[in-house]
ZAVOVEX-887856 format. One record per residue (C-alpha): z, x, y; residue in one letter. Coordinates in steps of 0.001 Angstrom, whole numbers. Layout:
+---------+---------+---------+-----+
!       w !       u !       v ! res !
+---------+---------+---------+-----+
!       Z !       X !       Y !   A !
...
+---------+---------+---------+-----+
//
This chain:
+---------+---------+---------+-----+
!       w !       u !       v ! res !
+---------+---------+---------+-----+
!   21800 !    9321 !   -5349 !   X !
!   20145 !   12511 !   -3817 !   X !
!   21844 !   15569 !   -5242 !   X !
!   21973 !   18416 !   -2570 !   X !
!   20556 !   21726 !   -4024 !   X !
!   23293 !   24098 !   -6105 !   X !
!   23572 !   27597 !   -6027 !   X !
!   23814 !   27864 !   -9691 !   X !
!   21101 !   25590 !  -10100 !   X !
!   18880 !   27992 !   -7636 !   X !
!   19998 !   30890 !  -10044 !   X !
!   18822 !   28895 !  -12406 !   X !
!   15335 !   28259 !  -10694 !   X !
!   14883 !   32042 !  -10221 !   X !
!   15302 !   32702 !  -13508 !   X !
!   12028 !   30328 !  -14621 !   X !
!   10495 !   31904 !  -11963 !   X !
!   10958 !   35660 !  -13267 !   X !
!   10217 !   34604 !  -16898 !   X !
!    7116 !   33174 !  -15385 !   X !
!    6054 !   36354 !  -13359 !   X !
!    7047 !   38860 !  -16515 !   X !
!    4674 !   36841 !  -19041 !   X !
!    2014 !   36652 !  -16835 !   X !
!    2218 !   40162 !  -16173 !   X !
!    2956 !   41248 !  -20021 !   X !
!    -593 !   38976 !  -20951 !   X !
!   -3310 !   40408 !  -18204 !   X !
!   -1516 !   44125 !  -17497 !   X !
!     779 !   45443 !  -20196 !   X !
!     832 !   48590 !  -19057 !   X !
!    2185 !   47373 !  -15808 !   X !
!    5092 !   45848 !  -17144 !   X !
!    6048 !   48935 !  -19777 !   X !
!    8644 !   48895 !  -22592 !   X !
!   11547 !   49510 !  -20323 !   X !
!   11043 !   47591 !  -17091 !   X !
!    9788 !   44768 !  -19347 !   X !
!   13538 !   45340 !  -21249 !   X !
!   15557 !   45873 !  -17779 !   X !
!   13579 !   42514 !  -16649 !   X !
!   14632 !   40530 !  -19883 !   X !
!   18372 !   41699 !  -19519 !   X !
!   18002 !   40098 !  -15622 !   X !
!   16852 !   37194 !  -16470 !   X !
!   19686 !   36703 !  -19324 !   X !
!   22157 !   37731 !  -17014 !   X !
!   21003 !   34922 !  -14639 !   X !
!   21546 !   32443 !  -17422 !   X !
!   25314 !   33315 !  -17328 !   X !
!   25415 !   33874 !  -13991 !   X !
!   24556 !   30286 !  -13382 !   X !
!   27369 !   28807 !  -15484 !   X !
!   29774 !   31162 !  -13734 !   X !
!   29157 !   30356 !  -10320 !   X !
!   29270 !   26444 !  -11276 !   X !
!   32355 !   26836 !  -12843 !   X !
!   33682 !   29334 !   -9629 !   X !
!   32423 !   26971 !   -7398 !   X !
!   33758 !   23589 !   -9075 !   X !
!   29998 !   22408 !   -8705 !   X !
!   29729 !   21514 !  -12416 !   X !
!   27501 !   18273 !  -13135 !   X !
!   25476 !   16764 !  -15723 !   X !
!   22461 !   17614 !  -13814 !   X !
!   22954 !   21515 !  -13577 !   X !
!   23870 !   20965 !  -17421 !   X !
!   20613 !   19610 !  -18368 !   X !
!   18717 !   21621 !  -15851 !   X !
!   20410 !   24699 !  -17513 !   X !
!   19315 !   23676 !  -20659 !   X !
!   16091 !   23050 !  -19614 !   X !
!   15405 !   26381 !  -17723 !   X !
!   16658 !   27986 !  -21292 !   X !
!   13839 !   26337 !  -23646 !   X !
!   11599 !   27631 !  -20759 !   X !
!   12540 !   31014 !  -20904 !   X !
!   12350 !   31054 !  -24391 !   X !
!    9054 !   29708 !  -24169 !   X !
!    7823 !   31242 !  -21667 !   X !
!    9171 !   35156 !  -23460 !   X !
!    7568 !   33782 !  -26544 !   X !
!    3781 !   33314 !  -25133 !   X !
!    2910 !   36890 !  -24231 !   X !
!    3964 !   37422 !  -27920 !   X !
!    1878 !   35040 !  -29245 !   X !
!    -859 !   35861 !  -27259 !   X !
!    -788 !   39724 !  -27768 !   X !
!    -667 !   39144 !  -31753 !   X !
!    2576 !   40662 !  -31696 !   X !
!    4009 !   37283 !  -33703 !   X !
!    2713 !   34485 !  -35213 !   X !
!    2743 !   31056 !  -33257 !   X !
!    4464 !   29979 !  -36547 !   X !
!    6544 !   32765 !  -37148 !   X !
!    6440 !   32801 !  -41099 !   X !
!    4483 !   33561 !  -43957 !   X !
!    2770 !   31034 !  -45972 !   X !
!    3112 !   33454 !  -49295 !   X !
!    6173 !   34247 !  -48734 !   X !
!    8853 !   31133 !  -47858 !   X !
!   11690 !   32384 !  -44958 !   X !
!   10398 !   35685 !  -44230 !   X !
!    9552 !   36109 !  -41092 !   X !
!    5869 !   37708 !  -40126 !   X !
!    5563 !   39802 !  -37053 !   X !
!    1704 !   41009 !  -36636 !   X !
+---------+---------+---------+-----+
//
């Protein structure tokens, strides 16, 4: 059966969207992006991954789809906030130290 398109699953669209535009900007222009549009742009896109859930719940449009496409759009936003990291040498793909076991190596 054909599921007609949510609201809260458009939120949630959006939201992959932005995270897409904000590490493709962070990698080729930093300086573009800056330390506090690049924050007030992070706090957006987290506020769209409540707003989502609200307006599902407001709505009564809850299903197992917009679950799993809400989980979904989250391990792509922490993906996708992760690369520019990774790719500016600000963190380790792996994240910790060999010499070290559990601390955590940022640069």
């Amino acid at each position: 059966m054909k599921e007609k398109l949510r609201l809260s699953n458009a939120i949630s669209s959006v939201r992959v969207v932005l995270v897409a535009i904000f590490g493709a900007f962070w990698c080729f222009e930093p300086q573009i992006v800056g330390f506090i549009p690049g924050i007030l742009l992070i706090a957006f896109i987290f506020f769209t991954d409540t707003l989502d859930g609200m307006v599902a719940r407001y709505k009564k449009e809850t299903s197992v789809m917009g679950s799993f496409y809400d989980i979904v759009g989250d391990r792509v936003t922490e993906t996708g906030l992760l690369i520019p990291f990774v790719y500016l040498h600000i963190a380790s793909p792996l994240l910790l130290n060999s010499s070290t076991p559990g601390q955590v190596r940022l640069g």
